[in-house]
C-alpha positions in Angstrom: 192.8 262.1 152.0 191.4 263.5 148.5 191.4 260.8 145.6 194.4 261.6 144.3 196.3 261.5 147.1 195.2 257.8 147.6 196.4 257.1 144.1 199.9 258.3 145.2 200.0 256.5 148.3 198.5 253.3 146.5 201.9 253.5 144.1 199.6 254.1 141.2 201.1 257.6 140.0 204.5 257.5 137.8 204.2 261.2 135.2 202.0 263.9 134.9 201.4 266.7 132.8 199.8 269.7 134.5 199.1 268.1 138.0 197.4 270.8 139.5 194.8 270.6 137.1 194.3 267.0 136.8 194.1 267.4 141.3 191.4 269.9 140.3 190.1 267.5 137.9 189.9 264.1 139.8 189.5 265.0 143.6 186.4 267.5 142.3 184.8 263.9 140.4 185.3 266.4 136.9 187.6 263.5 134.9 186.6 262.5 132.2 188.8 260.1 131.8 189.8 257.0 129.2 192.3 253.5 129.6 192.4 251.8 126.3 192.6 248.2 126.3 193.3 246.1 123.1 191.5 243.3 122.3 194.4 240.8 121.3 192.4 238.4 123.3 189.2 236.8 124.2 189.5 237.7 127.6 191.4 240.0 130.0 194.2 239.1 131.8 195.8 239.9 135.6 198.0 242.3 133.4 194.6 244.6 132.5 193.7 244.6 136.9 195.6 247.9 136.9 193.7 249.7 134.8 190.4 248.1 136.0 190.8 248.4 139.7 192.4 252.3 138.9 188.8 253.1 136.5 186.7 251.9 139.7 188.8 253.8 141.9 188.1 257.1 140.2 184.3 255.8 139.4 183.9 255.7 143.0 185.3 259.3 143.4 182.5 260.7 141.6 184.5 260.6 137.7 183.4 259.5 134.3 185.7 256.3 133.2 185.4 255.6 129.3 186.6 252.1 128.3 188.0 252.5 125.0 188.6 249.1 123.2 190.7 249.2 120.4 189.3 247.1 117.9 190.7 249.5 115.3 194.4 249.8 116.8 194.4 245.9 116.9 194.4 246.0 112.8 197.7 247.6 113.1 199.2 246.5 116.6 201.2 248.4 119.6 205.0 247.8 119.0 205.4 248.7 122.4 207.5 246.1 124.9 207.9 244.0 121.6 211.1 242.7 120.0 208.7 241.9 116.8 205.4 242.3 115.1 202.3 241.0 116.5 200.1 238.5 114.7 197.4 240.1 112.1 193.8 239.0 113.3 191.0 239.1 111.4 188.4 241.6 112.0 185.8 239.0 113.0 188.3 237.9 115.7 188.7 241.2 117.0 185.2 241.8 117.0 184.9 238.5 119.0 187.1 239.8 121.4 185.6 243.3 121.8 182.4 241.5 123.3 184.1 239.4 125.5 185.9 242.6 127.3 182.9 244.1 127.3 181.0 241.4 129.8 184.5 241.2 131.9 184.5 245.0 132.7 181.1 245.1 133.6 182.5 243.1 136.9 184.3 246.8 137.5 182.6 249.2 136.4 179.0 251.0 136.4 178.1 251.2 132.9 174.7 252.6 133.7 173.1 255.8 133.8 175.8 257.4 131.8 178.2 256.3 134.7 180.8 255.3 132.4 181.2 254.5 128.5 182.5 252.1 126.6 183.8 252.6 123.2 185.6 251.2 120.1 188.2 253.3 118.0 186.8 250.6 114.8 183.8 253.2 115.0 186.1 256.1 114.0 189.1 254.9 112.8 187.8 252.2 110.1 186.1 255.2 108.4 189.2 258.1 108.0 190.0 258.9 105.0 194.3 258.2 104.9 194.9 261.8 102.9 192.6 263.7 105.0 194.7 261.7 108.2 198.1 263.1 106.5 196.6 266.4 106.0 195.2 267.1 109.2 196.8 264.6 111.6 199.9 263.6 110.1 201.5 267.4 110.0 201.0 267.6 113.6 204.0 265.4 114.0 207.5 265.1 113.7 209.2 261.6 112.3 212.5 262.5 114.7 210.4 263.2 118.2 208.7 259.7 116.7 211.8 257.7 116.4 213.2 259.0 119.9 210.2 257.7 121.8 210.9 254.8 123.7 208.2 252.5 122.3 209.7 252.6 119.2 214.1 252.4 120.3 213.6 248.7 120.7 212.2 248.0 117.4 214.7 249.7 115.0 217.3 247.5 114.9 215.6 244.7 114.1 213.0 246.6 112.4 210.0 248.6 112.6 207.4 248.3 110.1 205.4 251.0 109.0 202.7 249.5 109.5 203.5 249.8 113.5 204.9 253.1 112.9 201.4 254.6 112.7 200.4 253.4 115.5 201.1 256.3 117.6 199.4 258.6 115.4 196.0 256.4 115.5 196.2 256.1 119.6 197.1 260.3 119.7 193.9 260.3 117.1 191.9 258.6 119.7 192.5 261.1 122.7 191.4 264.2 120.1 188.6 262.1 118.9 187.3 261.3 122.5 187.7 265.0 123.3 185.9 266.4 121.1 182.8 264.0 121.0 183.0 262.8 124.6 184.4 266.0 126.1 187.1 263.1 127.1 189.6 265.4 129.4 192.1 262.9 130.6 193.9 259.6 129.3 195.8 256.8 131.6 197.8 254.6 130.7 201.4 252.3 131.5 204.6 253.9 131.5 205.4 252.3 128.5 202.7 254.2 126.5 204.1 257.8 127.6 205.3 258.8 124.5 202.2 257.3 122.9 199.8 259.3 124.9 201.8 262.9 125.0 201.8 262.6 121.6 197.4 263.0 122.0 197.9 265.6 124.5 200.6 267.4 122.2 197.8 266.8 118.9 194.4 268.3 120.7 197.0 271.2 121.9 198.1 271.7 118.7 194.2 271.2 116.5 192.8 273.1 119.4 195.0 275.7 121.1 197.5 275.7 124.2 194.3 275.7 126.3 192.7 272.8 125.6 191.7 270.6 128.4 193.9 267.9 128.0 195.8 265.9 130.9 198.1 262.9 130.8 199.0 260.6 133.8 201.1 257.3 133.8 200.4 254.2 135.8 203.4 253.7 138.0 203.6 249.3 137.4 201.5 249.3 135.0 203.8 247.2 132.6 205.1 245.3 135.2 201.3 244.3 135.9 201.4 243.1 132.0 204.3 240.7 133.3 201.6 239.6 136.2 199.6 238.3 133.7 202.4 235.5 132.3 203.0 232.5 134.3 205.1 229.3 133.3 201.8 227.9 132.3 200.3 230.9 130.0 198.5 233.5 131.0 196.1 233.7 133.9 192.9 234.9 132.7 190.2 237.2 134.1 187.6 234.5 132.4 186.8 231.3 134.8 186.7 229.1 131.6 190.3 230.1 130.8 191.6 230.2 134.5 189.5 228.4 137.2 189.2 230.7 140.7 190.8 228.3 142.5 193.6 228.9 140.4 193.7 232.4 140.1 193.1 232.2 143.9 196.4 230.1 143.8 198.4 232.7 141.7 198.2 235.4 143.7 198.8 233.2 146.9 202.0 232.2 145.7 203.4 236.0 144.8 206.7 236.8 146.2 206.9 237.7 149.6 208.8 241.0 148.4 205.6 241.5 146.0 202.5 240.7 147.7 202.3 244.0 150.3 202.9 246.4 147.1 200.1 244.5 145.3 197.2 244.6 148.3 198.4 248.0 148.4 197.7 248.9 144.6 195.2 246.3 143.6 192.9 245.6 146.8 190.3 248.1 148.1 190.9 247.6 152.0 191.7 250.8 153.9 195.2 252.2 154.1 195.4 252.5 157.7 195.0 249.0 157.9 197.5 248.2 154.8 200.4 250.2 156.2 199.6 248.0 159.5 200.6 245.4 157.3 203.6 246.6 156.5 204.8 245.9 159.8 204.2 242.2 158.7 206.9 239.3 157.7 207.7 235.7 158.3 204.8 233.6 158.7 203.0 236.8 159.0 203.5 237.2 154.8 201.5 234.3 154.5 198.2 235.4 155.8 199.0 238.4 153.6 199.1 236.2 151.3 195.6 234.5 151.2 193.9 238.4 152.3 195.5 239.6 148.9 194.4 236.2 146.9 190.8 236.1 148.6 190.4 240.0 147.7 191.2 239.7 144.3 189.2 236.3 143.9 186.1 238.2 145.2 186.5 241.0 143.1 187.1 239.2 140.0 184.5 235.9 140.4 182.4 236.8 143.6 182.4 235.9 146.8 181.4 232.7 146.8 183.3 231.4 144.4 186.7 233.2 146.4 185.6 231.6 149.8 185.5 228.3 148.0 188.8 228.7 146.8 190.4 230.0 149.7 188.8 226.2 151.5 190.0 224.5 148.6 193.0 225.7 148.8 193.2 225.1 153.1 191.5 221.6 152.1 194.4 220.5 149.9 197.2 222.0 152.1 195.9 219.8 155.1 193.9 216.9 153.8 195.1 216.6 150.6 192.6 215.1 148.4 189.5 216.7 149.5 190.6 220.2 148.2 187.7 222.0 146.0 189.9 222.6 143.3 189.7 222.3 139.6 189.1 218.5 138.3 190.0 216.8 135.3 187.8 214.2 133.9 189.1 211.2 132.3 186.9 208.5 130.3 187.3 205.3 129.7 188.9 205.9 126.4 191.8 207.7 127.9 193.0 204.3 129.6 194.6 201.7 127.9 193.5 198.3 129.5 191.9 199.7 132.2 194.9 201.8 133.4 196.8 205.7 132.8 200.5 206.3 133.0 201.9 209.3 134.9 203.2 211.2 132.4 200.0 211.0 130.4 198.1 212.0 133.3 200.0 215.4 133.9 199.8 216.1 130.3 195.9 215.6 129.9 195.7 217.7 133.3 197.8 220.8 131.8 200.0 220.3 134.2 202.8 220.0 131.9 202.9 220.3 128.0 204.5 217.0 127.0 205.7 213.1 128.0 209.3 214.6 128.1 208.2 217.7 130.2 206.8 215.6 132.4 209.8 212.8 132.7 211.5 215.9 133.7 209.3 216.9 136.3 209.5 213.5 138.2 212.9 213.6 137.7 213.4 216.6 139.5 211.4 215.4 142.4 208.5 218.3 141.3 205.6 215.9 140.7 203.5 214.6 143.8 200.2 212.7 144.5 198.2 213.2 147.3 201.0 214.8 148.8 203.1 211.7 148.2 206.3 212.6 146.0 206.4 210.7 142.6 210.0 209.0 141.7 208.7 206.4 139.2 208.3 207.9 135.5 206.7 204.7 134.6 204.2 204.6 137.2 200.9 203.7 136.3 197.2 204.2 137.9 194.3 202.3 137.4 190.9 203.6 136.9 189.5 202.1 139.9 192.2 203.7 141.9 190.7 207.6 140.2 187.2 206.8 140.9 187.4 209.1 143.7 189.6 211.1 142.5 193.3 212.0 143.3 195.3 215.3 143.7 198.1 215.7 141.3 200.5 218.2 142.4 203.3 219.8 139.6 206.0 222.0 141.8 204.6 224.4 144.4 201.4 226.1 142.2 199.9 224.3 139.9 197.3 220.9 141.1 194.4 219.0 139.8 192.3 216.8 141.3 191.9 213.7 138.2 188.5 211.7 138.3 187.8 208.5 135.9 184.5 208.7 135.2 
């Protein structure tokens, strides 16, 4: 099976533009080939695992990947899948960011030897001169194929600045930019960037002639893998300071049952002989599915060792409760008021829930448990002596902590 046809069997593949070439391109290891990732952020998210898993893929295969951050894009912001305008960052923030996204891909990809690149538009786009971008880039586009793209539909009735409204132009910039320099002859990206990045295949067609090198594929679910990346409690991070393993181990063992084949299939490396065996799975069967797809994606993302401690951790707490390696919350002294902690201050110093009320709801609704043992008390209190040791706290189905008193 060539590399490309492991793509489409993966689900990975949505559009193309000129698929012959781009099976000439990838399954020969000629791609060079760019996923742009904007650095809104100090850390990636489950929603960037797509893109990361797809750029090793194609690594693997023998092809070029160039991580393009978008440190200059951020100053303006995609209006894509938003019903308003992003927040302005500062460019110290975004170059914050940059760096940050810079350690995390290094987990995925081979940045040495002039295996892959990593870029940032800021380098080019900062510097253009905004005549000289009318001039040259801005006549290569027309304001009604613009307006009938879907990334921008959304926004017009309650408003699209014009700010935003470049942002199209700046992303198609990048693609000819990365071309030229980089000899760059392939961009990927979600379905909701199509019209986004015909619009840099259409520009280096248009600068450079009909036969310029330039391909275009889409990522089948790669904007429902930006929805991966949101759970009730925020995002779930790609760094372990912002999401713990065990919790991103957690995450991914709780997908829907509907949900978790399709993801080992896309986001895992295992073999597809033994995936579609898988198929064949369900009941209990789902389960085990389950922890393979969390324990894969653990390992990938924070290392083996840290993923078989979460997968014991997260045995440990199913069947002995408190003795689960899982993340822990350390209180103090000071966080007791005569020698004791209520309940709903407890779950709210854990991050288990975001307020007193939240968590008075919580007990009410019979979602709150300790050591296994179901809360019904919002008044209940704990002494210190009684967290010594330390204690699970449990908020619905997914989210635990174990809370020491130090």
């Amino acid at each position: 099976m060539t590399i490309y046809d492991e793509l489409v069997a993966r689900g990975l593949i949505a559009q193309v533009t000129d698929e012959n070439e781009i099976k000439e391109l990838v399954n020969n290891g000629k791609a060079v080939f760019y996923i742009g990732f904007d650095p809104t952020a100090d850390s990636l998210h489950v929603g960037h695992f797509m893109a990361l898993c797809l750029m090793k893929r194609l690594q693997m295969a023998g092809n070029k990947p160039i991580a393009l951050i978008g440190g200059g894009t951020a100053m303006i912001g995609d209006p894509s899948g938003r019903t308003d305008m992003r927040q302005m960052m500062t460019a110290e923030t975004i170059a914050h960011n940059c760096e940050c996204f810079k350690k995390q891909m290094s987990r995925f990809i081979d940045f040495s030897d002039d295996k892959a690149m990593m870029v940032n538009n800021a380098d080019w786009l900062l510097g253009l001169n905004y005549i000289d971008v009318l001039r040259d880039v801005g006549a290569c586009f027309s304001v009604n194929r613009m307006l009938s793209a879907e990334c921008y539909k959304q926004r017009m009735e309650k408003g699209l600045s014009f700010l935003e409204f470049n942002y199209m132009i700046m992303q198609s910039y990048d693609f000819y930019h990365l071309y030229q320099t980089y000899g760059c002859n392939m961009q990927f990206g979600g379905d909701d960037q199509w019209s986004n990045m015909l619009g840099g295949t259409e520009l280096i067609r248009r600068k450079l002639g009909k036969d310029a090198y330039a391909m275009t594929i889409t990522l089948l679910l790669n904007s429902e893998g930006k929805k991966m990346g949101k759970t009730q409690s925020g995002a779930v991070w790609l760094d372990p300071n912002k999401t713990s393993p065990f919790d991103f181990y957690q995450y991914w063992r709780n997908v829907a049952d509907a949900d978790v084949l399709k993801c080992i299939r896309m986001l895992t490396f295992l073999p597809l002989e033994q995936i579609d065996e898988m198929d064949k799975w369900e009941g209990s069967q789902l389960n085990r599915a389950k922890e393979i797809l969390a324990y894969e994606l653990t390992k990938l993302v924070h290392g083996e060792e840290e993923a078989q401690k979460a997968e014991a951790g997260a045995k440990a707490l199913f069947g002995a409760g408190a003795n689960a390696d899982i993340p822990t919350v350390e209180l103090s002294a000071a966080d007791l008021t005569d020698g004791a902690i209520d309940i709903g201050s407890i779950l709210v110093k854990a991050g288990l829930v975001p307020s007193k009320s939240e968590a008075r709801r919580a007990i009410e609704q019979g979602g709150v448990s300790v050591d296994g043992e179901k809360i019904t008390d919002v008044k209940a209190v704990f002494t210190g002596a009684e967290l010594v040791d330390g204690r699970v706290f449990r908020r619905g189905k997914k989210s635990y902590k174990k809370v020491i008193v130090k």
